[in-house]
C-alpha positions in Angstrom: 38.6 -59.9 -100.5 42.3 -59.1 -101.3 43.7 -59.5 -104.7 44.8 -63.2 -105.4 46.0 -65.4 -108.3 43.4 -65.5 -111.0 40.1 -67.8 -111.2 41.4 -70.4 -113.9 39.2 -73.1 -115.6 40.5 -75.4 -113.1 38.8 -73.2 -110.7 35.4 -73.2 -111.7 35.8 -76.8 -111.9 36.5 -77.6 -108.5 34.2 -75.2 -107.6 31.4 -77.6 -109.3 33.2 -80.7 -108.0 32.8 -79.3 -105.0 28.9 -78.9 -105.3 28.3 -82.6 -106.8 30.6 -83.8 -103.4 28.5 -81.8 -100.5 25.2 -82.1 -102.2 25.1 -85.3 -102.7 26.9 -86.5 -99.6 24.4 -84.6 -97.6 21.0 -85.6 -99.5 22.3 -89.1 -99.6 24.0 -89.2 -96.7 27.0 -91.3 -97.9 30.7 -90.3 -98.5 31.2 -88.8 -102.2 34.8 -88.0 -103.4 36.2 -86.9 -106.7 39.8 -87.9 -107.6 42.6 -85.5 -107.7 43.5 -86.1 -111.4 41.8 -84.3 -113.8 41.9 -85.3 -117.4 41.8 -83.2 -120.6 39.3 -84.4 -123.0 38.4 -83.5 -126.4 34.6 -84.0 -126.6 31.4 -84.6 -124.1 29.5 -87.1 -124.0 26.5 -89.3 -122.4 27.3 -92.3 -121.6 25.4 -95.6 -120.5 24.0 -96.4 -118.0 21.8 -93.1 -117.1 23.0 -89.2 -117.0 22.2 -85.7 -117.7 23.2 -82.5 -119.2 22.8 -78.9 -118.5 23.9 -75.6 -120.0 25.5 -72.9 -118.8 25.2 -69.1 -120.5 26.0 -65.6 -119.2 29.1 -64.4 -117.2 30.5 -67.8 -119.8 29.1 -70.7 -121.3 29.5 -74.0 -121.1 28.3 -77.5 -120.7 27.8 -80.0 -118.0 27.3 -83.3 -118.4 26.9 -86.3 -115.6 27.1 -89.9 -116.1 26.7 -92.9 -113.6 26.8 -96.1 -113.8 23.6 -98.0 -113.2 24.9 -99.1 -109.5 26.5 -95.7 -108.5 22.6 -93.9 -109.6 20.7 -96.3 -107.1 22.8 -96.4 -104.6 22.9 -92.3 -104.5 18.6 -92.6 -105.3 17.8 -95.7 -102.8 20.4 -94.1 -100.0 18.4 -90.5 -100.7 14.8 -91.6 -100.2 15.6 -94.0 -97.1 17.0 -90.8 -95.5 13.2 -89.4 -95.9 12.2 -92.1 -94.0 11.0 -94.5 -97.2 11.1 -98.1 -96.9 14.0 -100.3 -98.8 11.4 -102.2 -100.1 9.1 -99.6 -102.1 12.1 -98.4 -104.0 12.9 -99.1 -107.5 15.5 -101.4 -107.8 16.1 -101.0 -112.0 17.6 -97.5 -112.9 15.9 -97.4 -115.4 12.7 -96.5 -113.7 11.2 -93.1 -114.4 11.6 -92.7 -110.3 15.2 -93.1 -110.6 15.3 -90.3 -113.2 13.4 -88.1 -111.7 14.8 -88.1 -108.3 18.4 -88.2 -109.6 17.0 -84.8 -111.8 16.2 -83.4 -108.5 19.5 -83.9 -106.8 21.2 -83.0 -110.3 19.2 -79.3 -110.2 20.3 -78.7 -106.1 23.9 -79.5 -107.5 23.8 -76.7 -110.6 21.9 -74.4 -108.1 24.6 -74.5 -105.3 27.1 -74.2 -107.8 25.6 -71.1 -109.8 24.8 -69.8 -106.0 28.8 -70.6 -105.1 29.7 -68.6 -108.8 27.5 -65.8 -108.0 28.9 -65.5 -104.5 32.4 -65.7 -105.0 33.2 -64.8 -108.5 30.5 -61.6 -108.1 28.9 -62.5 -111.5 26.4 -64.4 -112.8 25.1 -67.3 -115.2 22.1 -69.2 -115.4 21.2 -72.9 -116.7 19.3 -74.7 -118.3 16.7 -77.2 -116.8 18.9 -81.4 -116.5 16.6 -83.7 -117.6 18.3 -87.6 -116.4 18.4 -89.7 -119.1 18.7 -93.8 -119.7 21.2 -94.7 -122.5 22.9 -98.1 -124.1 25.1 -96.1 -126.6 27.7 -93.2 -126.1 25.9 -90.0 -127.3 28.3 -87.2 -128.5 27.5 -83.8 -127.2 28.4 -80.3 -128.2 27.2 -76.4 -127.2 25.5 -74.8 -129.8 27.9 -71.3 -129.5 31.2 -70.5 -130.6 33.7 -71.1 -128.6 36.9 -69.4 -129.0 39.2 -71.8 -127.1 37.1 -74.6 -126.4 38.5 -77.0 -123.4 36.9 -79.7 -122.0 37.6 -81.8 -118.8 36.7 -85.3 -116.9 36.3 -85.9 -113.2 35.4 -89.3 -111.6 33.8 -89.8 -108.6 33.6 -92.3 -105.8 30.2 -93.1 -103.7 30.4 -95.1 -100.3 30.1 -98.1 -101.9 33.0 -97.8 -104.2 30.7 -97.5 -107.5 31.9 -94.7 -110.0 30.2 -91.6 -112.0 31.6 -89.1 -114.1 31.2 -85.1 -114.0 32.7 -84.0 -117.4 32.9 -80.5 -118.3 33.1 -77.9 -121.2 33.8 -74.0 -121.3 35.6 -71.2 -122.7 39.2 -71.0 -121.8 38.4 -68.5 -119.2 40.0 -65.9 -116.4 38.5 -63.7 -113.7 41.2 -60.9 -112.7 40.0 -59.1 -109.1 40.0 -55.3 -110.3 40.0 -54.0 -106.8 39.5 -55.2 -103.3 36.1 -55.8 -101.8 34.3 -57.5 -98.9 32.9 -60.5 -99.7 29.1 -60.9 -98.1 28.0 -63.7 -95.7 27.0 -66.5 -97.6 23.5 -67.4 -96.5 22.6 -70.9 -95.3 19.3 -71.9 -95.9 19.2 -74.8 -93.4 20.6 -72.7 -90.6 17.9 -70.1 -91.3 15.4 -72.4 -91.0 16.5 -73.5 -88.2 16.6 -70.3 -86.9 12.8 -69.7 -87.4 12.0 -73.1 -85.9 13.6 -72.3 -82.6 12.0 -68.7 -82.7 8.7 -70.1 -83.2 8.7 -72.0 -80.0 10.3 -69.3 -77.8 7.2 -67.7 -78.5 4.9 -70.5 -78.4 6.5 -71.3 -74.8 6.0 -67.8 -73.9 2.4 -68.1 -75.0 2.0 -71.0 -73.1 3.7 -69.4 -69.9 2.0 -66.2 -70.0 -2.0 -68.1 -70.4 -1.0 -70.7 -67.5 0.0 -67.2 -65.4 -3.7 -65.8 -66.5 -5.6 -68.8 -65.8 -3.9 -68.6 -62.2 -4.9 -65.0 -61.8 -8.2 -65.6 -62.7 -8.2 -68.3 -60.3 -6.8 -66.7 -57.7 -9.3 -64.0 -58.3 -12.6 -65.7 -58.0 -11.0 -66.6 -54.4 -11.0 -63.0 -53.5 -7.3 -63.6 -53.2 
């Protein structure tokens, strides 16, 4: 990779909108935007109806935090699990059900993992998080990160499902650069669906090869006890 402008704040965010977008559009199979205005915040929060927060330490610290509103978290947790084949009709219809949580808990740790993949990738560093646990709230919670922060900043995104109903990623780090020292070649980014593709048509090549090469022995063998 050539030298280039540095990696800003701003960066990393869009980096992580970026995550929340594909992951979720994929799982759920619905469209997922952000908007293109991002707004400077002074504090984090969790707000109602049900949402999550995660921490960030190592190359920089930080804090996530997720919030939807009750109809934006079932519509992403009902269009999820009817993708996988599950009736309409066994799914919870209250986010506040504990299937709501966990499933949204799920989707919320393939987000942080595609991000800290995209981080560790890209940026050639590394951070790790903590574990989101979804949570149902009726009252604004304040959050804050338990480090010092030299210069705090904070930001909000909001998103838009399919169905026009709105969640917020909000985020807080360190005021932060990467500068590229040198050049360097930046590896092929593996895809985990395409390699398991892969090994799905490779198993029945040889499976069809199997299958081929007993039909041509059980034609020998017959051809044999012919005298032929």
């Amino acid at each position: 990779m050539k030298k280039n402008k540095p990696i800003t704040t701003e960066d990393i965010l869009i980096k992580l909108c970026n995550s929340v977008k594909n992951v979720l559009s994929t799982a759920a199979q619905t469209p997922i935007d952000y908007s293109p205005m991002i707004q400077r915040i002074s504090k984090t929060s969790l707000k109602p109806d049900i949402g999550c927060f995660v921490l960030f330490d190592g190359a920089f610290s930080g804090l996530v935090v997720i919030n939807f509103t009750a109809d934006a978290a079932l519509e992403v947790y009902q269009s999820y699990l009817m993708q996988m084949g599950i009736p309409k009709e066994e799914l919870a219809t209250q986010h506040t059900s504990d299937e709501v949580g966990n499933v949204m808990g799920e989707l919320m740790n393939q987000i942080l993992g595609d991000f800290t993949g995209k981080v560790s990738h890209e940026l050639k560093t590394h951070i790790t998080q903590s574990q989101p646990k979804m949570l149902t709230i009726n009252k604004q919670v304040l959050l804050s990160i338990d480090t010092n922060l030299d210069r705090p900043q904070a930001r909000r995104v909001s998103f838009y499902t399919g169905k026009n109903n709105i969640f917020y990623l909000e985020l807080a780090i360190d005021k932060t650069e990467f500068l590229q020292l040198h050049d360097f070649e930046t590896d092929q980014e593996l895809d985990p669906d395409a390699i398991l593709a892969a090994e799905a048509s490779k198993q029945d090549t040889i499976e069809s090869k199997d299958t081929y090469t007993n039909a041509n022995s059980d034609s020998d063998d017959l051809l044999a006890s012919l005298g032929l």
